[in-house]
N, C-alpha and C positions, 0 to 999 in steps of 0.2 A: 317251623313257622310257615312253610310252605309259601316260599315265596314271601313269608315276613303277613301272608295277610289272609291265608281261607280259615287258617286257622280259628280267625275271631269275627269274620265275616263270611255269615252266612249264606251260603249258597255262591262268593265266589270262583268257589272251584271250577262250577261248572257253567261259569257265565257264556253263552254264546257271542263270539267277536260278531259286530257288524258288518254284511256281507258288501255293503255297498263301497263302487270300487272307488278310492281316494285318491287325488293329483296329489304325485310327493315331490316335498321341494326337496332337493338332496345338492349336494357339492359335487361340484365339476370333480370325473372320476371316484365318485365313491361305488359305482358297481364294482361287483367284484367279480375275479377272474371264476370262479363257482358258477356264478348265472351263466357267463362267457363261454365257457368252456363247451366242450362237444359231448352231445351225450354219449354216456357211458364212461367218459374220462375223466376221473378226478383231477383238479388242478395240482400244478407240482406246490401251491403255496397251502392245500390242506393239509400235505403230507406232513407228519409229525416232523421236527426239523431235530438232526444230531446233537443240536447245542440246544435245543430246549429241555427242560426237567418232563419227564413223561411220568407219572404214578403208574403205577401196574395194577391190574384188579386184586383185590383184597388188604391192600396197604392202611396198616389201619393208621386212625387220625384221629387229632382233637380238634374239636371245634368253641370255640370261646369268645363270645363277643359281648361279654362283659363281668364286670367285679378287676380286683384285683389277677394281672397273669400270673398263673401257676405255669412256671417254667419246669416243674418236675416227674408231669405225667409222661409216663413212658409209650412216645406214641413219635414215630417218625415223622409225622406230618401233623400243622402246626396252622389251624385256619382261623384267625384275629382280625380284629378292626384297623382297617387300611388307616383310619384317622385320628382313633386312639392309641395306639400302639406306635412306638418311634422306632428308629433305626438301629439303637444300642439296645432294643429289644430283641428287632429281627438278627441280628447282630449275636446277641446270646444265644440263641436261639442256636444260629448256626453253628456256634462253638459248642454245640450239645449233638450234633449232628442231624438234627429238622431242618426240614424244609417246611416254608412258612408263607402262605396264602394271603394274599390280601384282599379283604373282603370287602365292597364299595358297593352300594346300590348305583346301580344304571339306568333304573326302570322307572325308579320314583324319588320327587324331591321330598330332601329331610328339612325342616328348619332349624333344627339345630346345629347342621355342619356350618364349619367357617367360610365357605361359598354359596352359601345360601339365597343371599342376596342378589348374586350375579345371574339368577336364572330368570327371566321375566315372566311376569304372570301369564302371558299369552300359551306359555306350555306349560300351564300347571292345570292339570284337572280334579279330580272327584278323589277323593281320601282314599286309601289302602287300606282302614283299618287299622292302621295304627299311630298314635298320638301324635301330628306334625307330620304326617307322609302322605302326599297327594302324588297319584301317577304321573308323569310325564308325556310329552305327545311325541312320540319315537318318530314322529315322522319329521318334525322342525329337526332334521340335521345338523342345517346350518349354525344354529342353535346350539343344540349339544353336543356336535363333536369336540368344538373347541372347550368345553366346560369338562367332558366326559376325558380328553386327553390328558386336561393337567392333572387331574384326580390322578389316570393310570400313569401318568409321568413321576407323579410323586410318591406310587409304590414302588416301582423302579429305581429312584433314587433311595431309598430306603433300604435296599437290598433285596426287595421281595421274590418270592421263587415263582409267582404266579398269581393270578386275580379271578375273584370268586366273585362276577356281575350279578347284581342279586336282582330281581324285581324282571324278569327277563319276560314274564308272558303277560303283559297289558292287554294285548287283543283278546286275552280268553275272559279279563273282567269288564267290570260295568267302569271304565277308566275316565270320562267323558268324553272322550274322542270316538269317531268310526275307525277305530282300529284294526286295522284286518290280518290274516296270517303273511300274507305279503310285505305288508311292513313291520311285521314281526320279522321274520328270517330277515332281512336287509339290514336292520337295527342289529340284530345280533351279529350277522357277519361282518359288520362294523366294527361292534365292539372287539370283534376277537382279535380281529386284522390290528386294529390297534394295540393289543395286546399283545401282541407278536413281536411288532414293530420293536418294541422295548425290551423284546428278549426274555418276555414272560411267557410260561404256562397259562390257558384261559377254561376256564369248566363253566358246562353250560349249565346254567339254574334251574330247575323242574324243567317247565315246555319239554311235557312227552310225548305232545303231537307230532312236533319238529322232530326230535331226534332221529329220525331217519336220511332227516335232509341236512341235519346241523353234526353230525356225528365225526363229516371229517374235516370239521372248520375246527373243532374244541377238543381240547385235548383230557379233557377227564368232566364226569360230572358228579354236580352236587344235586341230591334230590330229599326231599323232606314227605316223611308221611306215605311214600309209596305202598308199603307193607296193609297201612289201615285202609286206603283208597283200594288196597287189590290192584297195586298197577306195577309192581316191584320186575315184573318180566320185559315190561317194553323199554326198561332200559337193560336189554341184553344186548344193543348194538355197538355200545359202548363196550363192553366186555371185551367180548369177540373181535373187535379190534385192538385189545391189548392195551385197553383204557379204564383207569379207575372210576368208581362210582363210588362216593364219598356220600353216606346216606345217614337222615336222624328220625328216627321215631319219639312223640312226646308222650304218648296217650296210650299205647299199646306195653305191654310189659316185656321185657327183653325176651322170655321164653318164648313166646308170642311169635315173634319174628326172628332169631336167629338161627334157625334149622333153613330154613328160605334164603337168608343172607346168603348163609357159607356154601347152600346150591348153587345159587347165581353169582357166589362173585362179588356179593356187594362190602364195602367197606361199612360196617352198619354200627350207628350206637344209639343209645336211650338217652336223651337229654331230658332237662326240664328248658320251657318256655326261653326263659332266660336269656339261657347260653352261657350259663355262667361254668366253672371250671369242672363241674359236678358232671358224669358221665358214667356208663356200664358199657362195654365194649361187646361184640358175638366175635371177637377176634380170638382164635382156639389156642388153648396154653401149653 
């Protein structure tokens, strides 16, 4: 779905973020030690942490965000809807030995989740392309932190192993805000730091621009459609750190792309649109 939206909206992919520089309102202390720090020195809070679950390249995974859950695909890792999906799921889940993803858009308001309401119209902008989803303005922090925490607080409670921020690169569409890459990286090391905080796993969602700069904030990524885009190698930074890359092609046939996958490392499967339990794996038998 590529980010849930190039897929059915054309051109996009390849939107240009507005260059023009933007006054951000943010919360006392949200920079983070990453900007802070000195260059060349990673901060000790990107480092992967002992007690968080780390994926390793190649682990393969299901990805299911809708229909009835089939808890019997054999696939260690377990990526469902943070809002549909309950605890005596994740729960099962674990007694089968998965680890299990919680997946929460970050980027863009839904109107069908049960918070819906809480977000004011003042940050809701121009549609995603898909039916009830308008981007977000990443930069009203004040705004969404508090909104974007209980979400990630209530996968934590849940049991969850980790959070799949979906909707992650607003500055590269037409979102209706002047979004730029700068308050893209700041929004995202936000979100992950919060994800931390709770003792979760965090993968970053497409944004293959960033991934040089966001590679040691996130601890695995998910990326959609690489293979057909021709872009499957710029997430080799993720790799090489000993980082999973959790990948789905819709359009392209598995033959197509898994000779590439098992090069690179990538955790790759064939869905349909969906996301329903239906899947072809390039994981080798």
């Amino acid at each position: 779905m590529r980010d849930r939206t190039a897929a059915r909206v054309g051109g996009a992919r390849g939107a240009l973020a507005v260059t023009a520089l933007v006054v951000l309102t943010t919360l006392t202390g949200c920079s983070t030690e990453r900007e802070q720090a000195p260059a060349g020195k990673e901060p000790a809070s990107a480092r992967p942490s002992p007690t968080r679950w780390q994926p390793q390249p190649g682990t393969d995974w299901q990805w299911q965000l809708s229909g009835k859950l089939d808890t019997s695909v054999d696939a260690p890792v377990y990526d469902v809807d943070g809002f549909d999906r309950t605890a005596a799921q994740v729960a099962g889940l674990h007694r089968k030995g998965r680890k299990v993803i919680c997946y929460l858009s970050t980027g863009a308001w839904e109107d069908f989740r049960p918070d819906a309401a809480r977000f004011p119209t003042a940050v809701l902008g121009k549609g995603n392309g898909w039916k009830g989803e308008r981007w977000l303005d990443i930069r009203r922090t004040e705004v969404l932190e508090p909104l974007m925490e209980t979400r990630i607080a209530r996968c934590a409670k849940k049991g969850f192993d980790a959070v799949e921020p979906d909707n992650m690169d607003g500055y590269r569409n037409k979102s209706g805000f002047p979004l730029t890459a700068a308050d893209q990286l700041r929004y995202n090391r936000l979100i992950a730091r919060m994800v931390h905080r709770h003792g979760m796993s965090v993968g970053l969602k497409n944004d293959l621009p960033q991934i040089p700069e966001l590679v040691g904030d996130f601890d695995f990524a998910v990326n959609e459609q690489c293979a057909q885009y021709e872009e499957c190698e710029e997430l080799t930074p993720f790799v090489k750190a000993g980082k999973a890359v959790f990948h789905v092609e819709y359009e392209l046939p598995a033959a197509k792309f898994c000779a590439q996958s098992r090069k690179l490392r990538l955790s790759s499967l064939r869905k349909e649109y969906e996301l329903d339990a239906g899947r072809e794996t390039c994981a080798e038998g």
